[in-house]
N, C-alpha and C positions, 0 to 999 in steps of 0.2 A: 701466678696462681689466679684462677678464674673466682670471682666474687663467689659469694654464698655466705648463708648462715648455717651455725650448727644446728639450730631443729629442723633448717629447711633446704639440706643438703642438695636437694635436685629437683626445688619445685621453686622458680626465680620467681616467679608471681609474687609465691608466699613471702621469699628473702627479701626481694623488694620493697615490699608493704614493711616488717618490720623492720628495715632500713630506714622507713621514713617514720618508722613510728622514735627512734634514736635522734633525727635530726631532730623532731618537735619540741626534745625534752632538753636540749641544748641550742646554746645560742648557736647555732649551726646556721651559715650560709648558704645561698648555691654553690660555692668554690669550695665546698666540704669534701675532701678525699677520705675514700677509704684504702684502710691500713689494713694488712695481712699480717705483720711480724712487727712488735715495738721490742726496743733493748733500750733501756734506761737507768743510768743510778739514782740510789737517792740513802743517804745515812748511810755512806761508804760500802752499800751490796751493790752487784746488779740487779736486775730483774730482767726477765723476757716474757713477754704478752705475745701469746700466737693464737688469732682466733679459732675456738674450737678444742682451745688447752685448756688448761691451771695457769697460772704463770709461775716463771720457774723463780727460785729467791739461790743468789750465790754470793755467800757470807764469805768475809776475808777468813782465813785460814790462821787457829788460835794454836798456842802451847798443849801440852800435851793433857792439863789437868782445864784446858778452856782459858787460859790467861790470857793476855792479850802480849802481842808480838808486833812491834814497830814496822810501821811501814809494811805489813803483810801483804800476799799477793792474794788473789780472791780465787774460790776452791774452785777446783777445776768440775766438780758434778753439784746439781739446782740440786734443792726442795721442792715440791707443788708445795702450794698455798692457794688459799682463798678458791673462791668458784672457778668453773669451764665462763673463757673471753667470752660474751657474745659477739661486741663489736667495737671498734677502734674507728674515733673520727677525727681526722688533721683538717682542721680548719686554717689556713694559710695566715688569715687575718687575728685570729687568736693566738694568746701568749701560752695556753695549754693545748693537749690533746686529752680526750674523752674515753675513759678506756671504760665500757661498760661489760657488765658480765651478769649471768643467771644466775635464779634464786635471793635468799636474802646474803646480805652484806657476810662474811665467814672471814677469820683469820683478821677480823680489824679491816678489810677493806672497805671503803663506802663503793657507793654507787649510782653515780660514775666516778670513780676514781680519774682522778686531774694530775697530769705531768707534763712540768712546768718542758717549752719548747726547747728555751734558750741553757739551760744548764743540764736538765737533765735525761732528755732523749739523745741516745749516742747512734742511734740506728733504726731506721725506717724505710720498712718495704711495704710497696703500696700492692695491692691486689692490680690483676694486668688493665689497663686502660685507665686507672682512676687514681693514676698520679701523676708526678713530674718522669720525664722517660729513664731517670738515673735515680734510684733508693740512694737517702742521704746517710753519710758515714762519716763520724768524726772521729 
């Protein structure tokens, strides 16, 4: 996928500049990747951050009145929640990544919401030229 931001779909000038307005506001290095697609758990859901989306929330799969069910497998279709990603940054050397998004904070998100590298990103796709040549997959 070719870099961009969502308000500046076809004007790199523009995506650029607010690309580095994203690095200022975190401890971001020059070895800052940007991220296209994050999939991560956290409190036994997944999540999926795709810049330009909502992110999707998929709850593990309850009894028929909401109970809980051992060992459940997690629902096969998301919720949206919170704001449209604006941007995703994997800094190599950090123990999180940066997942920022538009407007104010909705649904309990902060901003930039932080998820942690080592337990809870299961998948990452980088935007074309500004990652590692292989998206990681656990």
């Amino acid at each position: 996928m070719k870099f961009f931001t969502p308000d500046f779909p076809n004007d790199d000038e523009a995506a650029e500049a607010e690309w580095a307005r994203y690095l200022e506001r975190t401890p971001a290095t020059d070895n800052t990747r940007r991220v296209y697609r994050l999939v991560y758990q956290h409190d036994g859901k997944r999540f999926v951050a795709v810049v330009g989306e909502q992110r999707q929330v998929f709850a593990r799969r309850t009894g028929p009145r909401g109970g809980y069910i051992r060992d459940a497998d997690l629902r096969t279709f998301g919720e949206r929640t919170g704001s449209q990603v604006a941007a995703i940054l994997d800094d190599p050397g950090e123990a999180v990544l940066h997942v920022w998004s538009y407007g104010p904070p909705s649904g309990g998100w902060s901003n930039p919401f932080m998820v942690g590298r080592r337990f809870e990103a299961k998948e990452i796709e980088y935007f074309d030229g500004y990652g590692p040549e292989q998206s990681r997959q656990d």
